[in-house]
C-alpha positions as CSV (number, residue, x, y, z in Angstrom):
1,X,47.2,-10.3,31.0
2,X,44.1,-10.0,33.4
3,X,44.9,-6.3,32.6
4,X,44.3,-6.6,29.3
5,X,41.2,-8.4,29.4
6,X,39.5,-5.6,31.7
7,X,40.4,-3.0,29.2
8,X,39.1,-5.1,26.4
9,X,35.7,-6.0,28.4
10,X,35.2,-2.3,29.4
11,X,35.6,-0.9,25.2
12,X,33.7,-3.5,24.2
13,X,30.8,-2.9,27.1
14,X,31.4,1.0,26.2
15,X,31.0,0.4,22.3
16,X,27.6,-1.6,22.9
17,X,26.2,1.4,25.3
18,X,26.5,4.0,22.4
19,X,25.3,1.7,19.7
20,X,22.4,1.2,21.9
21,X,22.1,4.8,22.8
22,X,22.4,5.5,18.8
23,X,19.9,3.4,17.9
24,X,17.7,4.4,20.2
25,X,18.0,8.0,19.4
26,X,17.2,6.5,15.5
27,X,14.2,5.3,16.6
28,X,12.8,8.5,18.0
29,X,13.8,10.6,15.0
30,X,11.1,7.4,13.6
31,X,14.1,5.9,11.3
32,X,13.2,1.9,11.2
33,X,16.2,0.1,12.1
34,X,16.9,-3.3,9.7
35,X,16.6,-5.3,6.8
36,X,14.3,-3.7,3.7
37,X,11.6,-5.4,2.5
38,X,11.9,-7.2,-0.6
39,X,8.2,-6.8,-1.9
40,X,6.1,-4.3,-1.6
41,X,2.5,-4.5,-0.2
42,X,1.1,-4.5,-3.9
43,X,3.7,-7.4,-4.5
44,X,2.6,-9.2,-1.3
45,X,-0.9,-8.9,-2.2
46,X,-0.4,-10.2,-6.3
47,X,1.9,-13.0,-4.1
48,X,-1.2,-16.0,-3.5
49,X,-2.8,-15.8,-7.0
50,X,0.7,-16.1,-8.5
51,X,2.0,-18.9,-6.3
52,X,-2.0,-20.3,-7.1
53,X,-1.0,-20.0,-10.5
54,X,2.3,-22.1,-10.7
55,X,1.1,-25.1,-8.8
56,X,-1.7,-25.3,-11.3
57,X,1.3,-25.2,-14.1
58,X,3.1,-28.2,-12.0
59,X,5.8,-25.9,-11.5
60,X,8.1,-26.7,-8.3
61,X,8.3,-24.8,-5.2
């Protein structure tokens, strides 16, 4: 059973190496790594004036 553990432990330690490996190599191709942005910088700019806008209609949060 201890066996089995020690194999499990080194795959899972050998599976976390190459993902780090991979995404480092992502990185220095200059891929970004994550989640997407939902807006866009024109949509994060437009963002105060419209959330301005909707308190002054008593709309909720």
């Amino acid at each position: 059973m201890i066996f089995r553990g020690t194999i499990a432990k080194y795959f899972l330690d050998l599976n976390c190496e190459r993902t780090m490996e991979g995404l480092k190599a992502a990185l220095a191709r200059g891929l970004k790594c994550g989640r997407r942005r939902k807006l866009s910088e024109a949509d994060m700019k437009k963002a105060p004036a419209i959330l301005k806008m909707s308190r002054f209609r008593g709309a909720h949060r």
